[in-house]
C-alpha positions as CSV (number, residue, x, y, z in Angstrom):
1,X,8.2,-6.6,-3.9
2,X,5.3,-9.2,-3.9
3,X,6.8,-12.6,-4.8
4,X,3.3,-14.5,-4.8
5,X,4.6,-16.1,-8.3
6,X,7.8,-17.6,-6.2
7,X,5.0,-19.6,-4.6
8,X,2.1,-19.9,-6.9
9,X,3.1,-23.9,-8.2
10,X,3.3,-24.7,-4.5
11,X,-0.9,-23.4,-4.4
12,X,-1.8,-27.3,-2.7
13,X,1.3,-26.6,0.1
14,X,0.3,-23.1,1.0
15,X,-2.6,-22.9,3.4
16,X,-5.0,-19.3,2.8
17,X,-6.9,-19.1,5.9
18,X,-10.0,-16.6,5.2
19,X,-13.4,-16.1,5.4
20,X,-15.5,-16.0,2.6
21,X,-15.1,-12.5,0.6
22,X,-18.4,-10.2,1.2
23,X,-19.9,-10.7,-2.2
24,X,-21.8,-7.0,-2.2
25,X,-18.8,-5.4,-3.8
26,X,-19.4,-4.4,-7.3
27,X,-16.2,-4.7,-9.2
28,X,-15.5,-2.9,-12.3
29,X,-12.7,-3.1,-14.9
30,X,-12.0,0.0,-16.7
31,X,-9.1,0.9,-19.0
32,X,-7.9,4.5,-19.6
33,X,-5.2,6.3,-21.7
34,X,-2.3,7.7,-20.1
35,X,0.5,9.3,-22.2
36,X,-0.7,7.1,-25.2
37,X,-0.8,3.8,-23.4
38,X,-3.8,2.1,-22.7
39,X,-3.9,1.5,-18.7
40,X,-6.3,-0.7,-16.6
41,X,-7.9,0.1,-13.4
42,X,-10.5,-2.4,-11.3
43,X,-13.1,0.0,-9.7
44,X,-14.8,-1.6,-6.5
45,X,-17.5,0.4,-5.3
46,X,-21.0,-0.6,-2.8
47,X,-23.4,-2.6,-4.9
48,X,-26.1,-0.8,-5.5
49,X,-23.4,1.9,-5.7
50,X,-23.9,4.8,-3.2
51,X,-24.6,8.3,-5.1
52,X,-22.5,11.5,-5.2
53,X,-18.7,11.9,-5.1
54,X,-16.7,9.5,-2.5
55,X,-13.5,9.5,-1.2
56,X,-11.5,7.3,-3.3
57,X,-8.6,5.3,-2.3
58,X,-6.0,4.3,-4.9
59,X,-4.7,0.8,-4.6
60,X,-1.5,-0.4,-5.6
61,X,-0.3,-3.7,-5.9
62,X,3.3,-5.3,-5.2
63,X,5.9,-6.3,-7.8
64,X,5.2,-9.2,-9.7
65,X,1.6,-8.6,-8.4
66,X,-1.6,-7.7,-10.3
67,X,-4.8,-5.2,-9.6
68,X,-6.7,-8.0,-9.6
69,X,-4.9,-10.2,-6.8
70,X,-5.3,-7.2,-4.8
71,X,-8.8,-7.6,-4.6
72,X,-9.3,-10.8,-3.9
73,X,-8.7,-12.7,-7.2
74,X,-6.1,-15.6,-8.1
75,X,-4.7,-18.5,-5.7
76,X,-3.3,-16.2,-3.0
77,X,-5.6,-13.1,-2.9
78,X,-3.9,-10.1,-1.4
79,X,-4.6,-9.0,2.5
80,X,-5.2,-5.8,0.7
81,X,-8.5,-7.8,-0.5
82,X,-10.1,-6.7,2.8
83,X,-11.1,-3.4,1.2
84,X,-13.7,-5.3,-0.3
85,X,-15.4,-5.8,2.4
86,X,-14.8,-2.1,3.9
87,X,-16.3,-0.5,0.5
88,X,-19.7,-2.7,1.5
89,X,-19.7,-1.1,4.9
90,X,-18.6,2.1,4.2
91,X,-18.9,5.5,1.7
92,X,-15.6,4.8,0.0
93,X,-14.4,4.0,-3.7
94,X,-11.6,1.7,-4.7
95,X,-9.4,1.9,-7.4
96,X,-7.2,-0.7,-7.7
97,X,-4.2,0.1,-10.5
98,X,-2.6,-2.6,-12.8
99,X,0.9,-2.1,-12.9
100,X,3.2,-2.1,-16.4
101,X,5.8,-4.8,-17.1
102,X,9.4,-3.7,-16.6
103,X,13.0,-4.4,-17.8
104,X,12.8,-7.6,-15.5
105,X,9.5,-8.8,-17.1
106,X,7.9,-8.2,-13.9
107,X,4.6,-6.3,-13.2
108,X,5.6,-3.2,-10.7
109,X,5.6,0.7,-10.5
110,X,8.1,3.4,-11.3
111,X,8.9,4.5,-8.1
112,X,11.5,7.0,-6.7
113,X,15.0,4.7,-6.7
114,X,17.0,6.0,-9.3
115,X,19.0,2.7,-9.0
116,X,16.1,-0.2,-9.7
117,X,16.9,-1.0,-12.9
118,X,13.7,-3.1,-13.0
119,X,11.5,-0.4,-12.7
120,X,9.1,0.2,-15.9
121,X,9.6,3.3,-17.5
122,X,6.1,4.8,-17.5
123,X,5.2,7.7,-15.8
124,X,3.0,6.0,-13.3
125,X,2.4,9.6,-11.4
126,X,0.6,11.0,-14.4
127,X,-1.8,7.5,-14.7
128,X,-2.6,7.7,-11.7
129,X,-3.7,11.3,-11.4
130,X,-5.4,10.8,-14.9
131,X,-7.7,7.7,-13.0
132,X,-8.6,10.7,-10.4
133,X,-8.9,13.1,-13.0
134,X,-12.2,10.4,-15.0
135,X,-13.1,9.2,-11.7
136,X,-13.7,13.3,-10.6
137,X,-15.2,14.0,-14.0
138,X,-17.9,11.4,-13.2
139,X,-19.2,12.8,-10.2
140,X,-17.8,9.4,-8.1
141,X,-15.0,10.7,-6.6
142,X,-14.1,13.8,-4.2
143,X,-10.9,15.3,-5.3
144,X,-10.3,16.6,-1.7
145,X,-10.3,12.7,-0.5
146,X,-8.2,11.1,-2.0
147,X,-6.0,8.1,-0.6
148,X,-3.6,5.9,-1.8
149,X,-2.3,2.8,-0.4
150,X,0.8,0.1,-1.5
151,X,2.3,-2.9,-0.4
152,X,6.7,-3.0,-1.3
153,X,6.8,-2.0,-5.0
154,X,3.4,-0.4,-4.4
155,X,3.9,1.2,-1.5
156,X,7.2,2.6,-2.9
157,X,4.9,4.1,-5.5
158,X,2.9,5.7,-2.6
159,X,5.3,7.4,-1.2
160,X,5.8,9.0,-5.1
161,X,2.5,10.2,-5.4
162,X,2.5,11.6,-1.8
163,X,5.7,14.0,-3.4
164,X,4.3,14.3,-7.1
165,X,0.6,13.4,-7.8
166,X,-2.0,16.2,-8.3
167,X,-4.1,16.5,-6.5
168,X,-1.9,15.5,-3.2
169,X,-3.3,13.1,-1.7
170,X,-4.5,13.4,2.0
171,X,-3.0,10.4,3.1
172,X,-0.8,7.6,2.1
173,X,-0.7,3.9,3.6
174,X,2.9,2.1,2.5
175,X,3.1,-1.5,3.6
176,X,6.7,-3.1,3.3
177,X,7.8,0.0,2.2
178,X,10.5,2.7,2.1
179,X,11.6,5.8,0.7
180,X,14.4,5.5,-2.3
181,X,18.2,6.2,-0.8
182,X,19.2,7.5,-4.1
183,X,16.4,9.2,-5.6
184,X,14.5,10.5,-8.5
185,X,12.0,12.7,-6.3
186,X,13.6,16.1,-5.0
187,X,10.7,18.3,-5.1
188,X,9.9,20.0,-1.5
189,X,7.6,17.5,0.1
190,X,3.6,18.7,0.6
191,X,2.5,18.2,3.8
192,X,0.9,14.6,3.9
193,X,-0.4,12.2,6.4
194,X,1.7,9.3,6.2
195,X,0.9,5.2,7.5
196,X,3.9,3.0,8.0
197,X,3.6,-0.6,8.3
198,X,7.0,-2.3,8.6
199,X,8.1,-5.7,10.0
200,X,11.4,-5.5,11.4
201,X,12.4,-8.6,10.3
202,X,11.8,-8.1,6.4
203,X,13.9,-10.0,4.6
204,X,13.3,-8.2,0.9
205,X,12.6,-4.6,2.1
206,X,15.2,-4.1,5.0
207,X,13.6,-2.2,7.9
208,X,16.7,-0.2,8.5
209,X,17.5,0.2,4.7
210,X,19.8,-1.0,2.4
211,X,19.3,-3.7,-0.6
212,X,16.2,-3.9,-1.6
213,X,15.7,-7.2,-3.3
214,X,16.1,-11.2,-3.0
215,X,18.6,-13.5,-3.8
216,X,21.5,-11.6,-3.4
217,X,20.5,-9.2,-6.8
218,X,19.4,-5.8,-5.6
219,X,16.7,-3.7,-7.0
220,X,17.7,-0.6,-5.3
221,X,19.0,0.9,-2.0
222,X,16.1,2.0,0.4
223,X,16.8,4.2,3.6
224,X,14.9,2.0,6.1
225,X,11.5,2.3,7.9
226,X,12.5,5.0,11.1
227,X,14.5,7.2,8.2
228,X,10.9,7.0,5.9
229,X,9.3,8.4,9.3
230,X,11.3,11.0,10.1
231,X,11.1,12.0,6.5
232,X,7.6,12.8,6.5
233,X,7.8,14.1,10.5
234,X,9.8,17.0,9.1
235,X,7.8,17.7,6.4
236,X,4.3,17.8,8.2
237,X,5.9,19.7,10.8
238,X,6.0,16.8,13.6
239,X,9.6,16.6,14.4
240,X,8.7,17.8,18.0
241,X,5.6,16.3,18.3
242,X,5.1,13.8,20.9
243,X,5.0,10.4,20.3
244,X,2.0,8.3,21.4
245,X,3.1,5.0,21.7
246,X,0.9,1.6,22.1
247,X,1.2,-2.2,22.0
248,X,-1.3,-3.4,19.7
249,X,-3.5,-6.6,21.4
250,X,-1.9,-9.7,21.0
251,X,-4.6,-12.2,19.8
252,X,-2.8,-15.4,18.7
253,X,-0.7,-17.3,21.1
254,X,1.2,-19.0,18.0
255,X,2.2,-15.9,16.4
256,X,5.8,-15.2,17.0
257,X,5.7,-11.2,16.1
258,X,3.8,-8.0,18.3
259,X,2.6,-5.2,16.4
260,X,3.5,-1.4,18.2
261,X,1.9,1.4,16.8
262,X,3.2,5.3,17.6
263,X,1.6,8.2,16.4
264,X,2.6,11.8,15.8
265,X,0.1,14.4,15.3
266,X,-3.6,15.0,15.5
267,X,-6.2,12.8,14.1
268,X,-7.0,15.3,11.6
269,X,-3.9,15.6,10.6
270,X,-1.1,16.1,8.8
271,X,-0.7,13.2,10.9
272,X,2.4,10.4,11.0
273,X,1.5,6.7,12.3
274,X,4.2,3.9,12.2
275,X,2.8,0.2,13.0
276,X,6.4,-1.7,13.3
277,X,5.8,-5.5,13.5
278,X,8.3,-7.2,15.9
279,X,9.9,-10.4,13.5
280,X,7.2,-9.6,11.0
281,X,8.7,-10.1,7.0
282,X,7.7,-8.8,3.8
283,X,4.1,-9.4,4.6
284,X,0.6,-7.3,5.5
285,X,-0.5,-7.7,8.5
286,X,-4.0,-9.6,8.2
287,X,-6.7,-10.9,10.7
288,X,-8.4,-13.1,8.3
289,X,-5.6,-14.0,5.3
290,X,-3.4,-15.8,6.6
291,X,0.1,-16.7,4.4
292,X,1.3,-20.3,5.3
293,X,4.3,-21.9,6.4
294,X,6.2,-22.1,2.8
295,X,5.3,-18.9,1.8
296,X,6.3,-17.5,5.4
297,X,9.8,-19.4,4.4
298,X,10.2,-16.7,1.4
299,X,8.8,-13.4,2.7
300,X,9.0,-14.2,6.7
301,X,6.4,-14.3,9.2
302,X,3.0,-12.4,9.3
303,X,1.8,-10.6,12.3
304,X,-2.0,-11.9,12.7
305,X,-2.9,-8.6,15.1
306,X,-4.6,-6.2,12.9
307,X,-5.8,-6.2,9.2
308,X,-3.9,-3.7,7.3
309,X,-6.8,-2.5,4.9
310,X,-8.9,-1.8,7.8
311,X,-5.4,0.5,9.6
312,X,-5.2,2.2,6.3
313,X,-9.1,3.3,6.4
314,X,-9.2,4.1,10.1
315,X,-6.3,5.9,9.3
316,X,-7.6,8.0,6.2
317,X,-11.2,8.8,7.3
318,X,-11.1,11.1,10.1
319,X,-8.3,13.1,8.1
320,X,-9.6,16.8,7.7
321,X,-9.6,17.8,4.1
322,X,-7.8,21.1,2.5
323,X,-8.9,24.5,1.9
């Protein structure tokens, strides 16, 4: 649910530990129509950019949260920001999507839960298969690559377009996330390589489901992190699969969480990894952006382990593409 507003008059208290953004990036904004409403979209791409059709990763932020933040912009850029420096190194485009304002006056994504009344009501499927759709058209994007990755709101979306977008994405990475308890998405699931990242000790999205939300005012019931799994083990096929499970180095004495990854399925998928963060919060996992103690009092602790941008992309590269 990305609160950084909650926090944003406390910018002097709030310590953002990071190195300096690679500068390379080329960042574009864009605006395209999608069912008569004018929609914006922040392109990063390799500067000079790299020729022929890439696989694209779409980017979505958190609620309350902006395309922008997500790449590095405002106070308190996003851990998602790290793509920036992964589009410099690497044959990959970004598109980063600006979410519309909903009933609560709050930036976010219509996602699966029937029962968030906050959600805006846009269909934010067909936007985002329309920014594929130009992106395609142009020659800069392969429609047999493509990605998508969310933090909360976002990552709620993710788990939408995994069900619904066209063309299916390969893989999805949802950070914070989970699937929708009561929910507007029934159509058989295609088979999809799926990323959890969940901190067991979220305070806004609960790991093992429930009320979504802070406060005390929900936004939504959410069946919890393992039931998201074991969603998508069925529907790639990997309910008897065997899991391969390890504990992720631990590189920072101070930190109180541990980050254990298990994986289900091949590398080239359809392929099901879940990175559960021991007393991690509402927060990505980052190496270089680190959240500080106030904003750690809202959303909970961040695991300092890994760097969820570069999980995601490890994540999405070696996946095999469809016939």
């Amino acid at each position: 649910m990305g609160i950084h507003r909650l926090v944003s008059t406390f910018g002097s208290l709030v310590l953002l530990a990071a190195t300096t953004l690679a500068q390379a990036a080329s960042l574009q904004t864009i605006t395209l129509d999608s069912d008569g409403t004018s929609r914006e979209v922040i392109l990063a791409s390799a500067n000079p950019a790299r020729p022929g059709a890439l696989p694209l990763v779409i980017l979505l932020h958190g609620h309350i949260g902006t395309a922008a933040n997500a790449l590095g912009k405002g106070r308190m850029p996003s851990p998602l920001s790290a793509w920036l420096d992964i589009v410099d190194r690497e044959p990959v485009l970004v598109a980063a999507l600006q979410g519309l304002k909903g009933a609560d006056d709050q930036t976010g994504w219509h996602d699966c839960r029937l029962d968030s009344p906050g959600n805006p009501q846009v269909d934010d499927v067909a936007f985002a298969g329309r920014v594929v759709q130009q992106l395609v058209a142009q020659g800069r994007a392969d429609p047999k690559r493509v990605f998508v990755m969310g933090m909360s709101n976002g990552g709620m979306m993710a788990y939408r377009l995994a069900l619904q977008m066209q063309p299916v994405p390969l893989a999805i990475a949802a950070v914070s996330s989970s699937m929708a308890t009561s929910s507007a998405c029934t159509n058989p699931p295609p088979k999809v390589s799926v990323l959890l990242i969940n901190g067991t000790a979220d305070p806004i999205v609960p790991y093992a489901g429930g009320d979504v939300g802070t406060h005390g005012r929900s936004t939504g019931r959410v069946i919890g992190a393992e039931a998201s799994r074991d969603f998508w083990l069925h529907a790639d096929g990997l309910a008897s699969s065997a899991a391969v499970t390890t504990a992720v180095p631990h590189l920072n004495a101070s930190d109180p969480t541990r980050a254990i990854k298990t994986t289900y399925g091949p590398n080239a998928g359809p392929q099901v990894e879940m990175v559960s963060i021991q007393n991690g919060g509402h927060v990505e996992p980052s190496l270089r952006f680190h959240y500080g103690f106030l904003y750690s009092r809202l959303v909970g602790m961040q695991n300092q382990d890994l760097e969820s941008a570069e999980e995601a992309w490890a994540f999405f590269k070696d996946k095999a593409t469809r016939p």
